[in-house]
TORKOL-4160 file (C-alpha; in steps of 0.2 Angstrom, whole numbers, padded with zeros to 4 digits, m for minus):
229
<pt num="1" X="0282" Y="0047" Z="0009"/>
<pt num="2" X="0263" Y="0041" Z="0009"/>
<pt num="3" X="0252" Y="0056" Z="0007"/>
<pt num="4" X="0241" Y="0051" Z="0023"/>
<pt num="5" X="0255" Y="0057" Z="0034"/>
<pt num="6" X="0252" Y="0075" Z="0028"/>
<pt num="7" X="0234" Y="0074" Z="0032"/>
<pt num="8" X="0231" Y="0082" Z="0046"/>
<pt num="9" X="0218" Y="0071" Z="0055"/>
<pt num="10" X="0231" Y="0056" Z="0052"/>
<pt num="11" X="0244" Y="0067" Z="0059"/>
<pt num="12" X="0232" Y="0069" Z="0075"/>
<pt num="13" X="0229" Y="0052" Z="0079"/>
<pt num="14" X="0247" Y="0047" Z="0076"/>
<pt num="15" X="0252" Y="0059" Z="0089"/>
<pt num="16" X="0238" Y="0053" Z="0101"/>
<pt num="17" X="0242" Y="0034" Z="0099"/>
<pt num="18" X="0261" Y="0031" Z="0097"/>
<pt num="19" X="0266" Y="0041" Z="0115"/>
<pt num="20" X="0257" Y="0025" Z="0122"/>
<pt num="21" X="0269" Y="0013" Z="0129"/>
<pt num="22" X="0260" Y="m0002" Z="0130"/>
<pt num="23" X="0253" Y="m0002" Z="0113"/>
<pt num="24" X="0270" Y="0001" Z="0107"/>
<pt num="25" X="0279" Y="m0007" Z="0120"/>
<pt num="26" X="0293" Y="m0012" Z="0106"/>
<pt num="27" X="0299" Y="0006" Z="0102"/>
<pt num="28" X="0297" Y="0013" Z="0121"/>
<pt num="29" X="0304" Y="m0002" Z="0129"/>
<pt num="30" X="0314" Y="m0010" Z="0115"/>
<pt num="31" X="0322" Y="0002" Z="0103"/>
<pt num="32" X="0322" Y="0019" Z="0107"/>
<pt num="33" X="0338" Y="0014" Z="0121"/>
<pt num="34" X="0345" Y="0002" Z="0105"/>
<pt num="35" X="0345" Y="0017" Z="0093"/>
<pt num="36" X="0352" Y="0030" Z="0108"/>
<pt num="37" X="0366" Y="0020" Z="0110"/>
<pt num="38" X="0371" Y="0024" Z="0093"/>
<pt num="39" X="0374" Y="0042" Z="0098"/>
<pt num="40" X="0394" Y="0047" Z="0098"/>
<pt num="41" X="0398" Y="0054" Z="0117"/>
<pt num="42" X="0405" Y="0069" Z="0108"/>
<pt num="43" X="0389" Y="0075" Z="0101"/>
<pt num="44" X="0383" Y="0092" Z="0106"/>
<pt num="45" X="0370" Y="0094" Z="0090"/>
<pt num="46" X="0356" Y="0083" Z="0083"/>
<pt num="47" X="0344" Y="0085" Z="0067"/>
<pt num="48" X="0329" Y="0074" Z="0069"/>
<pt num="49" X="0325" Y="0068" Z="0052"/>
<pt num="50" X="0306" Y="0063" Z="0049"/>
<pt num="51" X="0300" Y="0070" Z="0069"/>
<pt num="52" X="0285" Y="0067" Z="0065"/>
<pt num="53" X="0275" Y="0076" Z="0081"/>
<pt num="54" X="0290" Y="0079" Z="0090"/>
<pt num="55" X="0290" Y="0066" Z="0103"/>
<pt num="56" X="0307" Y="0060" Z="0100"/>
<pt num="57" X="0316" Y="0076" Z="0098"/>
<pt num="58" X="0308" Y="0084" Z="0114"/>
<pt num="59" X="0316" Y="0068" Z="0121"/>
<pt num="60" X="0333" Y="0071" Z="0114"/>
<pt num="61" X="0331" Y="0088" Z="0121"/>
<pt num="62" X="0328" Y="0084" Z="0139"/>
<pt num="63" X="0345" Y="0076" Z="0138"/>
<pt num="64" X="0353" Y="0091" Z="0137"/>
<pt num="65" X="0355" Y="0088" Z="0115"/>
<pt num="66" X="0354" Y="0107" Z="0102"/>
<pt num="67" X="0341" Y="0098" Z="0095"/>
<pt num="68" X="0332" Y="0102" Z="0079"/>
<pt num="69" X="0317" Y="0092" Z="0072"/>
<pt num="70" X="0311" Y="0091" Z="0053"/>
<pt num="71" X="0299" Y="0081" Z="0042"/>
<pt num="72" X="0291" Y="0081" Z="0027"/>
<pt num="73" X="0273" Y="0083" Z="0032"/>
<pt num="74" X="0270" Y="0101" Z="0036"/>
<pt num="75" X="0253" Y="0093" Z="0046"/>
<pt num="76" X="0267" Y="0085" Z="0057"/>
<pt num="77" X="0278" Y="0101" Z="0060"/>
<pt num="78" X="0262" Y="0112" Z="0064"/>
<pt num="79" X="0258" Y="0098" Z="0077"/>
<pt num="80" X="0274" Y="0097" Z="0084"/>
<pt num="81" X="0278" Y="0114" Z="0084"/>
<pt num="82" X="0261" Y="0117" Z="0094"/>
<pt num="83" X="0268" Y="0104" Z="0107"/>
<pt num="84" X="0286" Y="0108" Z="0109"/>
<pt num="85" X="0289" Y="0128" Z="0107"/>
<pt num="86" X="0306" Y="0127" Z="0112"/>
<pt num="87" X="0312" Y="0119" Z="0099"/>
<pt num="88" X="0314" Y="0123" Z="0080"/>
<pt num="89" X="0304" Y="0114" Z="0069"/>
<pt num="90" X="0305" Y="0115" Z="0050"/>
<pt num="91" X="0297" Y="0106" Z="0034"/>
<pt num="92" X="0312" Y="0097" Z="0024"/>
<pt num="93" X="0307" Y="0079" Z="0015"/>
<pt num="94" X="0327" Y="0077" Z="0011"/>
<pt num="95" X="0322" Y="0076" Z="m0009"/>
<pt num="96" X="0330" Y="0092" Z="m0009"/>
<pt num="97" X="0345" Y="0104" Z="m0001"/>
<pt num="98" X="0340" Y="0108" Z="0018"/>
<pt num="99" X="0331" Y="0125" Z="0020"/>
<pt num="100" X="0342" Y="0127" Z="0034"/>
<pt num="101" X="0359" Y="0133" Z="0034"/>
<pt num="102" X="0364" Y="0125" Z="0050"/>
<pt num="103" X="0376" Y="0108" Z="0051"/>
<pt num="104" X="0374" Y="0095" Z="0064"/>
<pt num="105" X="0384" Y="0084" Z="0074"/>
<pt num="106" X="0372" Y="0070" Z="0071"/>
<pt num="107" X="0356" Y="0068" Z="0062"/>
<pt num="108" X="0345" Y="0053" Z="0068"/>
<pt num="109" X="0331" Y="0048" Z="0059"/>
<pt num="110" X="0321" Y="0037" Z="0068"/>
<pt num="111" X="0308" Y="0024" Z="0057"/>
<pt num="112" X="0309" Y="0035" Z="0040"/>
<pt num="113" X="0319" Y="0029" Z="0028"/>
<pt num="114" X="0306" Y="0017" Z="0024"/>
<pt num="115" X="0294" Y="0028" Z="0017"/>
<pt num="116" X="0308" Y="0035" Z="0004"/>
<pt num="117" X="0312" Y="0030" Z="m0014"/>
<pt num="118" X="0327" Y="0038" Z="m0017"/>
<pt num="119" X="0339" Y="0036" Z="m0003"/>
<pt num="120" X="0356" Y="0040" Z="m0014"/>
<pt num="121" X="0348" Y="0055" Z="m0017"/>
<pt num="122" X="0344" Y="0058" Z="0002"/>
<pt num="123" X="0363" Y="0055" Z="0006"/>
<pt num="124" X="0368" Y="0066" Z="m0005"/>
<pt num="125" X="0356" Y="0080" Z="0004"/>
<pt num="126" X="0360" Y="0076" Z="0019"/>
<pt num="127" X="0379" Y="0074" Z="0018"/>
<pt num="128" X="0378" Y="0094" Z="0019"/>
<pt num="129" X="0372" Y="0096" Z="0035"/>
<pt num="130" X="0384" Y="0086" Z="0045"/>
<pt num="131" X="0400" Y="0093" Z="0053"/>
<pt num="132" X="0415" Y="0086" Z="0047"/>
<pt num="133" X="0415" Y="0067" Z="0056"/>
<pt num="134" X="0397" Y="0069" Z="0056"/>
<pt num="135" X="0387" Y="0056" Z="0060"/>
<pt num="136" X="0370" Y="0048" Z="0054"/>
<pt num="137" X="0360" Y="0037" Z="0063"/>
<pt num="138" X="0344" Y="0029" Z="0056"/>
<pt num="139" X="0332" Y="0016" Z="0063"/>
<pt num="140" X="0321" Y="0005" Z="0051"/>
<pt num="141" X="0312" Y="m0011" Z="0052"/>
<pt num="142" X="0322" Y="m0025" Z="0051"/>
<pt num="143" X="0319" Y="m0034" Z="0031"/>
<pt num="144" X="0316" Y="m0051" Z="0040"/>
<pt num="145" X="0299" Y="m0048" Z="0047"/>
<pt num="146" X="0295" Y="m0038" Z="0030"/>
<pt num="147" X="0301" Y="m0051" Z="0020"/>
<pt num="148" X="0284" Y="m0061" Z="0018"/>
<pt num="149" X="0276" Y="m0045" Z="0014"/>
<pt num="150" X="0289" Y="m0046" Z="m0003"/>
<pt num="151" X="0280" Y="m0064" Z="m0005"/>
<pt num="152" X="0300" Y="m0069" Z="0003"/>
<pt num="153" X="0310" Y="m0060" Z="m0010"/>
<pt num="154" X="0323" Y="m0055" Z="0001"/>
<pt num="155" X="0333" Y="m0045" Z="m0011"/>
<pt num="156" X="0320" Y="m0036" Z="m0021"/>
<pt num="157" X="0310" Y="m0020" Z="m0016"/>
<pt num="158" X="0294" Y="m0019" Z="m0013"/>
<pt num="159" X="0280" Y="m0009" Z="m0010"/>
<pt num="160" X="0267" Y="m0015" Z="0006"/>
<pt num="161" X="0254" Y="m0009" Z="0012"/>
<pt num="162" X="0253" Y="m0010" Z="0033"/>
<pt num="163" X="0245" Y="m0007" Z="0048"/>
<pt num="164" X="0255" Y="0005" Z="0060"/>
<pt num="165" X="0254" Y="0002" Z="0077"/>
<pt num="166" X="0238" Y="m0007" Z="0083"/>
<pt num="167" X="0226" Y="0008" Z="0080"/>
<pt num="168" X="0219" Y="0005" Z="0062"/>
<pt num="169" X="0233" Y="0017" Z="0054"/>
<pt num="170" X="0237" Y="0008" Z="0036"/>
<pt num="171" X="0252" Y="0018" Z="0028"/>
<pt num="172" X="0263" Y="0010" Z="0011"/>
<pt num="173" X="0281" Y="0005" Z="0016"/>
<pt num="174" X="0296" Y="m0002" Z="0005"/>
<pt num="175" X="0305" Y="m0018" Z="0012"/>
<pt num="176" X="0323" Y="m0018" Z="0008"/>
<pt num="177" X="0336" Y="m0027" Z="0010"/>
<pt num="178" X="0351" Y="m0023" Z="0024"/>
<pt num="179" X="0362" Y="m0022" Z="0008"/>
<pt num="180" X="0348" Y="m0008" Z="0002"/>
<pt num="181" X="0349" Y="m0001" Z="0016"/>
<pt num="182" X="0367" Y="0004" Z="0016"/>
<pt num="183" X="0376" Y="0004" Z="0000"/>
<pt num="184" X="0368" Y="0019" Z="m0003"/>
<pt num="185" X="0374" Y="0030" Z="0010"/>
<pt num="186" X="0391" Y="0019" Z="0007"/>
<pt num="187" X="0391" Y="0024" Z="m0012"/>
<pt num="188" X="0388" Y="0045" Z="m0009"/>
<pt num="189" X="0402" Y="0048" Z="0005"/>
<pt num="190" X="0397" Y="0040" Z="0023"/>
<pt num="191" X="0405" Y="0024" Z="0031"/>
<pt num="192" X="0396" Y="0012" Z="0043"/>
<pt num="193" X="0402" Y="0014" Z="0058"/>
<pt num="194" X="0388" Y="0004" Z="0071"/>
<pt num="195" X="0374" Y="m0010" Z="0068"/>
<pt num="196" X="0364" Y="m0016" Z="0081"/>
<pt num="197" X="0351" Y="m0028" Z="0080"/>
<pt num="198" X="0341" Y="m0024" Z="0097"/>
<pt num="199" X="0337" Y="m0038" Z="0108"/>
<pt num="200" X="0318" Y="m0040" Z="0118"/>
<pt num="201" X="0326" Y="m0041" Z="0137"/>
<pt num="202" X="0318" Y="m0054" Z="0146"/>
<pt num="203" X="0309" Y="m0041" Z="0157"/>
<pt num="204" X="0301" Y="m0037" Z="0143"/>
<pt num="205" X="0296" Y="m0053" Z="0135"/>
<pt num="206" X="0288" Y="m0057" Z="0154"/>
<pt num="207" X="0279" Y="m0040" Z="0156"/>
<pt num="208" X="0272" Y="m0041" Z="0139"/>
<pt num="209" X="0268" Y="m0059" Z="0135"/>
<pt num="210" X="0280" Y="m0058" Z="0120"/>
<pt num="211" X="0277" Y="m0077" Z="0110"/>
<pt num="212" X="0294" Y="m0085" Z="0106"/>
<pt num="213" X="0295" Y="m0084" Z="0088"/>
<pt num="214" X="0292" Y="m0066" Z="0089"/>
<pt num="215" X="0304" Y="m0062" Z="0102"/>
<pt num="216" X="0319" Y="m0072" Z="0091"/>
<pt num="217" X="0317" Y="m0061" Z="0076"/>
<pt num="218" X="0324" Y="m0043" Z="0075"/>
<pt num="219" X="0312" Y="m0031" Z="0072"/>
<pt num="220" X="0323" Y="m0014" Z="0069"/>
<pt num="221" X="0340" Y="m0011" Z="0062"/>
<pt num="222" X="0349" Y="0003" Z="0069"/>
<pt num="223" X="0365" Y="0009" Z="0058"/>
<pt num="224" X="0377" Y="0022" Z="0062"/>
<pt num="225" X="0386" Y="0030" Z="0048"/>
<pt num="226" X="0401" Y="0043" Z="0048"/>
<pt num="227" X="0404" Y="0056" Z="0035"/>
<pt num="228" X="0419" Y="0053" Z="0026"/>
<pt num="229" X="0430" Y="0068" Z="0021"/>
């Protein structure tokens, strides 16, 4: 993870810009419903993996979710621990066995997984603290709108640096490929289970002005894997 998301005055302005919905009409209107569709009807528990200020979990929580939140920015988990006091926050970057000795139904980690380098090494922490048929559910940016940034390499990693948002927030990413993405939660003991490529509904493309050729490329992919036994 780029150090800038555990200073606290990045922390503060990414909290006060990315609750906005129009500036970031995508994930309000676009993806946060494509990534909740992900979620097993059965599920009673949820780990939020990389909360960030909380937003997301409190939402998980208002739908009636046991919902914990954790991140690796401890400027992020004072933030959202000062917003949402009824839930439990905690400090976990996933480089390491979870603090907690709780197990999950699910844990959802929403636009994260881009910011790590090892993430065999995170499947393997994670793997832990799931219930038996667990499942885990992440969200990243799709690696076909990153691909230029990879001077269109599709298949090879590389580092970028980007703008988050449209409030002059520039954070380092990793573009990988869907093949990246997976195989190393394939390889340490998960099994896919769900992909979704979200659409922009035409309501949307109308409300927003959405050009063509932005509106006919993916911009997240959402995977669902189960925990093998």
């Amino acid at each position: 993870m780029s150090d800038s998301w555990k200073d606290p005055q990045f922390a503060k302005t990414y909290m006060d810009n990315a609750s906005d919905v129009d500036a970031n009409w995508y994930e309000h209107s676009v993806n946060t419903a494509s990534f909740w569709s992900l979620i097993p009807s059965d599920t009673k528990s949820i780990l939020d993996f990389g909360c960030g200020p909380g937003d997301f979990t409190a939402q998980l929580k208002d739908n009636g979710y046991e919902v914990d939140g954790c991140d690796g920015s401890p400027a992020m988990i004072e933030l959202a621990k000062q917003h949402y006091e009824n839930i439990d926050f905690f400090v976990w970057d996933g480089k390491t066995a979870c603090p907690k000795q709780n197990t999950y139904d699910v844990v959802m980690s929403k636009l994260t997984l881009h910011f790590i380098e090892d993430l065999a090494l995170l499947a393997t922490n994670i793997r832990p603290v799931l219930n038996v048929g667990g499942s885990l559910l992440i969200s990243v940016p799709h690696p076909i709108p990153t691909m230029p940034k990879a001077d269109g390499a599709y298949l090879k990693q590389v580092h970028y640096d980007t703008e988050i948002g449209t409030y002059g927030m520039h954070v380092t990413m990793i573009h990988r490929s869907v093949q990246d993405y997976i195989s190393p939660f394939l390889d340490n003991g998960f099994v896919l289970t769900g992909i979704v490529e979200p659409s922009i509904p035409a309501a949307v493309v109308e409300k927003y002005q959405v050009k063509k050729e932005y509106a006919e490329v993916p911009r997240r992919l959402n995977l669902r894997f189960e925990k093998a036994a």
